[in-house]
Backbone as ProteinMPNN parsed JSONL, in Angstrom:
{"seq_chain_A": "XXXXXXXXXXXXXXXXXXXXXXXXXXXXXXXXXXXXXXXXXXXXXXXXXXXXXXXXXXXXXXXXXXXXXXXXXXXXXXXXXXXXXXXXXXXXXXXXXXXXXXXXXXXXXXXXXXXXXXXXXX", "coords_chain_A": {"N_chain_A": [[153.619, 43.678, -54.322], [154.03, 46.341, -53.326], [154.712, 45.44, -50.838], [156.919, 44.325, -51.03], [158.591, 46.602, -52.508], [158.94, 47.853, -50.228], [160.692, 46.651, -48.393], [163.071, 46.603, -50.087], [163.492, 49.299, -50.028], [164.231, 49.242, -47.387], [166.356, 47.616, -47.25], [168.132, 48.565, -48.516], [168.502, 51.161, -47.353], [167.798, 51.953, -44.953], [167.774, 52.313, -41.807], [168.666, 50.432, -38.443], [167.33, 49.866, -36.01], [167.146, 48.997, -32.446], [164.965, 47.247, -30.539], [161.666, 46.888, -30.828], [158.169, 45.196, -31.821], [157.923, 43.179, -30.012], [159.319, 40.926, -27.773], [162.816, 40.891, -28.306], [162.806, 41.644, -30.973], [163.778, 44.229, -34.109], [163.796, 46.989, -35.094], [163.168, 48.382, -38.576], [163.985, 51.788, -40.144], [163.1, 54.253, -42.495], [163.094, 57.31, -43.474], [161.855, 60.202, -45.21], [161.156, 62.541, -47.392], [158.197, 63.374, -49.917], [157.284, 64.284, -52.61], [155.466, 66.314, -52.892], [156.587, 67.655, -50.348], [155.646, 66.307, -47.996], [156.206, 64.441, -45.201], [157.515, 61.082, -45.411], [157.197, 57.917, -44.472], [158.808, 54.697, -43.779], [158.83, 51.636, -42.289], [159.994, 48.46, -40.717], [158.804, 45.675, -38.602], [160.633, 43.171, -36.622], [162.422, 39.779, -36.04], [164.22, 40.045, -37.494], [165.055, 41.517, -40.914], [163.38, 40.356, -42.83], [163.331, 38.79, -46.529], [161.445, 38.314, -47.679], [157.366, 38.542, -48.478], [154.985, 36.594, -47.492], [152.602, 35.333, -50.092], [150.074, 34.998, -49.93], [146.797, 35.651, -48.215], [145.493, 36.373, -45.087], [141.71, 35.73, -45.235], [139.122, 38.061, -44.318], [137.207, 37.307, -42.767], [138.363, 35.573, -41.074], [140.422, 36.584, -39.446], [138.686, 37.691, -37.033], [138.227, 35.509, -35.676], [140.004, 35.105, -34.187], [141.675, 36.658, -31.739], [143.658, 37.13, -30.433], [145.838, 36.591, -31.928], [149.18, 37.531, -32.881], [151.735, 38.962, -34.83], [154.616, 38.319, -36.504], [156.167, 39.818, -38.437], [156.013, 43.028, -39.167], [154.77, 45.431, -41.696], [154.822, 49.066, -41.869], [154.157, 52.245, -43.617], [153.608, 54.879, -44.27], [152.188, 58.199, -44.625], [151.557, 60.977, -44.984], [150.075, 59.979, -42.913], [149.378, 56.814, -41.98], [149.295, 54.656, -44.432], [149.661, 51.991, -44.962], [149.577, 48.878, -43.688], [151.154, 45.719, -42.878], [151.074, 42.748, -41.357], [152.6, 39.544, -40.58], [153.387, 36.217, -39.6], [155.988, 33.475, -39.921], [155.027, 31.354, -42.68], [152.356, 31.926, -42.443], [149.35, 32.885, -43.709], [149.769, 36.727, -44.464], [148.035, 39.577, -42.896], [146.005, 42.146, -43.931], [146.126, 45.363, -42.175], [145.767, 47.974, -42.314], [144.975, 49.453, -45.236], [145.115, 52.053, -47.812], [144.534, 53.544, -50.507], [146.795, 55.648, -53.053], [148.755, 58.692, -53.867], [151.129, 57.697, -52.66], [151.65, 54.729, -53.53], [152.753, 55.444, -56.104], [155.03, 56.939, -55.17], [156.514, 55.683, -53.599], [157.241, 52.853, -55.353], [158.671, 54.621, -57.037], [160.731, 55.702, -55.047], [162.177, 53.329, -54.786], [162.713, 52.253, -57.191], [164.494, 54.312, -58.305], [166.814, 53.689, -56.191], [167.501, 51.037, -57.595], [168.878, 51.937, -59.898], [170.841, 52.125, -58.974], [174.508, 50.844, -58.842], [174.501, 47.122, -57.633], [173.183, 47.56, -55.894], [169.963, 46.282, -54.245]], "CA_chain_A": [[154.618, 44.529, -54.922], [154.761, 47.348, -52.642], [155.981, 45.34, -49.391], [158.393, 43.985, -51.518], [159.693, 47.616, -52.451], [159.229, 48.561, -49.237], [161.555, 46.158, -48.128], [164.446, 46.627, -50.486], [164.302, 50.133, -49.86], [164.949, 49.128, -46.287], [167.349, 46.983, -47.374], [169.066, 49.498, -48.95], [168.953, 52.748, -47.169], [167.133, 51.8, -43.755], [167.884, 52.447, -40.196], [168.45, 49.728, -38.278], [167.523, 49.946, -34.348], [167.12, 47.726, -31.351], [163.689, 46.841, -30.178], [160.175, 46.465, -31.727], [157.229, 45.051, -30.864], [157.822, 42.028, -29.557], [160.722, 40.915, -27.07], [164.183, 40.512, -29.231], [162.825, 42.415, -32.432], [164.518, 44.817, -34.352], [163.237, 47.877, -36.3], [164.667, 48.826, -39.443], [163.304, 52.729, -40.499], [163.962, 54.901, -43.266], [162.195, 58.418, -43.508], [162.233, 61.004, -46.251], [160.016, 63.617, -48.049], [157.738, 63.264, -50.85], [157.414, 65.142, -54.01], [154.852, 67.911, -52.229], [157.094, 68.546, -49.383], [155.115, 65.65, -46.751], [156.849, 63.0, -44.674], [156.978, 59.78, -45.687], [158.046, 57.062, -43.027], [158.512, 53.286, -44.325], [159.534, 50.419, -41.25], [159.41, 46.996, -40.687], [159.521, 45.056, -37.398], [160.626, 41.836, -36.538], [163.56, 39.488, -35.236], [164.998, 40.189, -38.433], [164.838, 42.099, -41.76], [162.621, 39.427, -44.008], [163.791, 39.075, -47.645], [159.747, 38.462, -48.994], [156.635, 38.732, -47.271], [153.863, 35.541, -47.786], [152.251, 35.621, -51.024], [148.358, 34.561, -49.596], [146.809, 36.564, -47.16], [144.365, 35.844, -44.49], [140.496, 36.375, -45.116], [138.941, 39.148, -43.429], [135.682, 37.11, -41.355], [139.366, 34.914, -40.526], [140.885, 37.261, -38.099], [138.149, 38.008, -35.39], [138.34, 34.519, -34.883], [142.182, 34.737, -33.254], [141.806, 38.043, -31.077], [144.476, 37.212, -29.541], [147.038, 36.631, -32.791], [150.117, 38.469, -32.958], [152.162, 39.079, -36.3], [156.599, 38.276, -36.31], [156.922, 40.753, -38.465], [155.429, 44.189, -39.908], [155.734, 46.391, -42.268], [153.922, 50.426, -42.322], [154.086, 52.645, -44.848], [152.542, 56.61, -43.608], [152.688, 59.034, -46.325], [152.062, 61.219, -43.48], [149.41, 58.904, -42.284], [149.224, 55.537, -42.27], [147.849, 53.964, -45.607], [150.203, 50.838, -45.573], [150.312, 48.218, -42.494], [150.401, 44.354, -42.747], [151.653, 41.889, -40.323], [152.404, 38.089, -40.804], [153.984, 35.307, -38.847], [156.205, 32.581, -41.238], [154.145, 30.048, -42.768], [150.941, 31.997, -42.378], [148.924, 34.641, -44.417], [149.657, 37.979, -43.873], [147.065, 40.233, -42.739], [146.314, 43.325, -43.929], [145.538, 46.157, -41.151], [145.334, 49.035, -43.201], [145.485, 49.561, -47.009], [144.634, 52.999, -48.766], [145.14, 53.611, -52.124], [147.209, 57.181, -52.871], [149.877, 58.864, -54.746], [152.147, 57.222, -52.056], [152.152, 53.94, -53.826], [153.926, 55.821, -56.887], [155.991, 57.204, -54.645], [156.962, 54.131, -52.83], [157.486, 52.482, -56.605], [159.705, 55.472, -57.672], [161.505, 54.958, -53.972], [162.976, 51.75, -54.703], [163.13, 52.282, -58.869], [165.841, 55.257, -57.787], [167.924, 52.636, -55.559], [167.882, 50.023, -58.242], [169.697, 52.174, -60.93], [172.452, 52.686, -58.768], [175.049, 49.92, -59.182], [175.336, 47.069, -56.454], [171.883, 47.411, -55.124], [168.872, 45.383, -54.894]], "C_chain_A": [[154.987, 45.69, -54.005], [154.978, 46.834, -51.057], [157.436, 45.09, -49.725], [159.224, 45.239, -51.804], [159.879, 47.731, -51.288], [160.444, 48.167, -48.505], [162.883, 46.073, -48.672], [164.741, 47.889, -50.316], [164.744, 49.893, -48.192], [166.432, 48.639, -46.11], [168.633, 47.666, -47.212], [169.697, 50.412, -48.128], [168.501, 52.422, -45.262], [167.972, 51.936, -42.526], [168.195, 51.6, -39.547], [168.335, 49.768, -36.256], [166.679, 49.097, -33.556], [166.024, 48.227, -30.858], [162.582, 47.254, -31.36], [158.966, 46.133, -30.946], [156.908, 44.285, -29.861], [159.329, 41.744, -29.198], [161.829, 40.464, -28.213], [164.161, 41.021, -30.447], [163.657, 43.377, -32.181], [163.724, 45.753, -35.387], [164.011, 48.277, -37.527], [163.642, 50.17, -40.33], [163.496, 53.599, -41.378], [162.658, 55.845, -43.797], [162.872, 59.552, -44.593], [160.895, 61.851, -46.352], [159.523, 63.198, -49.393], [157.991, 64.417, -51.562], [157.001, 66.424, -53.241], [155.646, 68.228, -50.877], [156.669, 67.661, -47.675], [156.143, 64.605, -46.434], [156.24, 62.0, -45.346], [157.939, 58.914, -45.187], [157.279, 55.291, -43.707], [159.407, 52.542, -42.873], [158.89, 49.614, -40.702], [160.275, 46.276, -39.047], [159.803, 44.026, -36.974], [162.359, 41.104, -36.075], [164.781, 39.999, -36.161], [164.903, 40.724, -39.937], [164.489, 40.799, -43.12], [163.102, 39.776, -45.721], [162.488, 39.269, -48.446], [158.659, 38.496, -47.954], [155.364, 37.291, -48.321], [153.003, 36.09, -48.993], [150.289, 35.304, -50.801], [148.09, 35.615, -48.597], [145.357, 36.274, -47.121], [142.689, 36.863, -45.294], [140.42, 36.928, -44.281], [137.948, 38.592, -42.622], [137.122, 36.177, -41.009], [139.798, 35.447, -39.216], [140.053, 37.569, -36.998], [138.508, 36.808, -34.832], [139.699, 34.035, -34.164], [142.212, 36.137, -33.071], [142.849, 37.95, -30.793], [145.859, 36.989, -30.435], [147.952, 37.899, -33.023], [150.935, 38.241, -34.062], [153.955, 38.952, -35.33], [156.588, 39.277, -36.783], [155.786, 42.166, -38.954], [155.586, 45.161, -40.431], [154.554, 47.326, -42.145], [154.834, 51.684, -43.241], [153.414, 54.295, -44.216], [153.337, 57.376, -44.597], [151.812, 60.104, -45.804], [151.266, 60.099, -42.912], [149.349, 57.669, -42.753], [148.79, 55.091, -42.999], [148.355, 53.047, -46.117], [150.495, 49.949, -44.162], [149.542, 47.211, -42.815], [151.369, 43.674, -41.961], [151.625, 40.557, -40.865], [153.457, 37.487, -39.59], [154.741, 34.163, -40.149], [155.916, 31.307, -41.304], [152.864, 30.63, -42.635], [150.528, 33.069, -43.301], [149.178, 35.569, -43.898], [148.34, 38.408, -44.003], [147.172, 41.753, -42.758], [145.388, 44.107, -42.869], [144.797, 47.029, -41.57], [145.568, 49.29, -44.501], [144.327, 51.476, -47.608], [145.281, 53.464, -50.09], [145.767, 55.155, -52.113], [148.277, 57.11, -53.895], [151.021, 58.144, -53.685], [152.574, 55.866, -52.936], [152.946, 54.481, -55.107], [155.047, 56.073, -56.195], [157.239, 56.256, -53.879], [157.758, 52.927, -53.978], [158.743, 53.008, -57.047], [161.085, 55.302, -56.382], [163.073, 53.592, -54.674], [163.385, 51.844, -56.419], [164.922, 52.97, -58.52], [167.028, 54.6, -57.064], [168.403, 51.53, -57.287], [168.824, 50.831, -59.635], [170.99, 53.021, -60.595], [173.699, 51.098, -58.671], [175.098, 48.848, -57.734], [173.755, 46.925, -55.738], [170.58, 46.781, -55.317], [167.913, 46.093, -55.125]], "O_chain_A": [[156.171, 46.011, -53.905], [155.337, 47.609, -50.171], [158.52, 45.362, -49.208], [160.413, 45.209, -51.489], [161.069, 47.746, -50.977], [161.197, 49.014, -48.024], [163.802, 45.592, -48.009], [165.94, 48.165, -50.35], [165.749, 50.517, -47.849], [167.322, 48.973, -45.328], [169.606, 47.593, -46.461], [170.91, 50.596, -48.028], [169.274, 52.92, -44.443], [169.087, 51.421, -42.609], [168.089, 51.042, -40.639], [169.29, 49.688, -35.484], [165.647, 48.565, -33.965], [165.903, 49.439, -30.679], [162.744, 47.79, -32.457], [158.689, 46.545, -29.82], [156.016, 44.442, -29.028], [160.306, 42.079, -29.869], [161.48, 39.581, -28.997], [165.182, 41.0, -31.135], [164.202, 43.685, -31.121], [163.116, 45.298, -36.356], [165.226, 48.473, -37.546], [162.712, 49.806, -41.05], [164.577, 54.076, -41.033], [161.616, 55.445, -44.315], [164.078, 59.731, -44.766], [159.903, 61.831, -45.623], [160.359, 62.646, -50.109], [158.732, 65.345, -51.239], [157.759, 67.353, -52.962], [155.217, 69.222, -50.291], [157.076, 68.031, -46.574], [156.811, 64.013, -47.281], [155.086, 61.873, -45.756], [159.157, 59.002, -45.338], [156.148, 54.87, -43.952], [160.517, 52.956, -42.538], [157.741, 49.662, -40.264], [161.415, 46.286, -38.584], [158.689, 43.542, -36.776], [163.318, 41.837, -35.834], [165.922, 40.28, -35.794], [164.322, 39.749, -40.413], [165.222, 40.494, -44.061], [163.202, 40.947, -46.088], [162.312, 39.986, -49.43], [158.913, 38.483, -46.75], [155.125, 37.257, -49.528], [152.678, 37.276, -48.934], [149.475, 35.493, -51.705], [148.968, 36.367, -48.174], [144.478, 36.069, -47.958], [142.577, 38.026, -45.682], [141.194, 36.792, -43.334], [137.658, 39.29, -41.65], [136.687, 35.803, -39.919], [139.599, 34.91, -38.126], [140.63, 37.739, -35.925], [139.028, 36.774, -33.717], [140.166, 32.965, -33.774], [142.651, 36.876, -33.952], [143.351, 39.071, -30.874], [146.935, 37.155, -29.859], [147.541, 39.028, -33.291], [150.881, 37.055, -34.387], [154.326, 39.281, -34.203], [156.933, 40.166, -36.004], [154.591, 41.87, -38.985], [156.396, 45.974, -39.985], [153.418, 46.861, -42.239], [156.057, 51.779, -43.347], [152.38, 54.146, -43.565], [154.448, 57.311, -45.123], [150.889, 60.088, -46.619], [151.931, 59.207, -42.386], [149.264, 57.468, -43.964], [147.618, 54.815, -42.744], [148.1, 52.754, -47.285], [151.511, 50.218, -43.522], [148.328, 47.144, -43.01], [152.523, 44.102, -41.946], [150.689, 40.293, -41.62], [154.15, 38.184, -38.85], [154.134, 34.018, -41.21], [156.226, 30.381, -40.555], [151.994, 29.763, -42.711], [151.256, 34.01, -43.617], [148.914, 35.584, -42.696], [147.545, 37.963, -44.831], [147.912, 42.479, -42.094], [144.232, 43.76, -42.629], [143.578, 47.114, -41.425], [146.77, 49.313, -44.768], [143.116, 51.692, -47.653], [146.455, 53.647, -50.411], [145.327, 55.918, -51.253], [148.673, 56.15, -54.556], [152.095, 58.124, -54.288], [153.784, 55.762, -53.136], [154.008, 53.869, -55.222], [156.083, 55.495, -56.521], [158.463, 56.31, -53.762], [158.687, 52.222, -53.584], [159.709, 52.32, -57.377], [162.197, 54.875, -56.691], [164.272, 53.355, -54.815], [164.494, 51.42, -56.746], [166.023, 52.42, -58.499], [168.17, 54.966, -57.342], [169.51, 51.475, -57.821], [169.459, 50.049, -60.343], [171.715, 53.851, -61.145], [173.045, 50.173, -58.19], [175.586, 49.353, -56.723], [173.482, 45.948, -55.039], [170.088, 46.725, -56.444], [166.903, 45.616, -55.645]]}, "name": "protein", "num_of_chains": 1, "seq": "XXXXXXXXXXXXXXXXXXXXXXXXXXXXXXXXXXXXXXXXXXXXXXXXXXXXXXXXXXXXXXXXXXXXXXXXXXXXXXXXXXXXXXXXXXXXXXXXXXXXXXXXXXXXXXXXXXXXXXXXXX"}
């Protein structure tokens, strides 16, 4: 639920600029303020702005064993700091990097609620 907001508020309101992490990506960024007055920075990277993100997601003794795996796309989440980043490739589990729980995921919720009760928007 909250890549999926994260992603329609990109949809919506987002940034959209040339390069990423990986040759031919595209970032798409969209920064604001929270309730108390802190940044809060949502963007996702990849060849192209994904409509859903994989509904499984890799085990955690899974990933040492592919040091060397790299994610298509990714989305982070910093509410100032980072307490939302997962990566996937399509067709595979995403993997989560970082996850912390916070008032950001309301915020992130209320985000995307506020888009959807304007006419026209997903």
């Amino acid at each position: 639920m909250l890549a999926e907001a994260a992603l329609a508020i990109l949809a919506r309101a987002g940034e959209q600029m040339t390069g990423g992490e990986n040759t031919g990506d595209k970032t798409w960024r969209y920064a604001t303020e929270i309730t108390d007055g802190m940044d809060f920075d949502i963007y996702c990277t990849g060849p192209d702005l994904p409509a859903m993100v994989p509904a499984e997601t890799a085990f955690p003794a899974d990933i040492p064993k592919e040091p060397k795996w790299v994610g298509t796309y990714r989305i982070v989440v910093a509410a100032p700091l980072v307490a939302f980043d997962i990566c996937w490739q399509v067709d595979v589990p995403l993997r989560i990097m970082t996850f912390s729980r916070g008032d950001w995921e309301d915020e992130l919720i209320a985000l995307r609620s506020a888009g959807q009760n304007k006419v026209g928007v997903p």
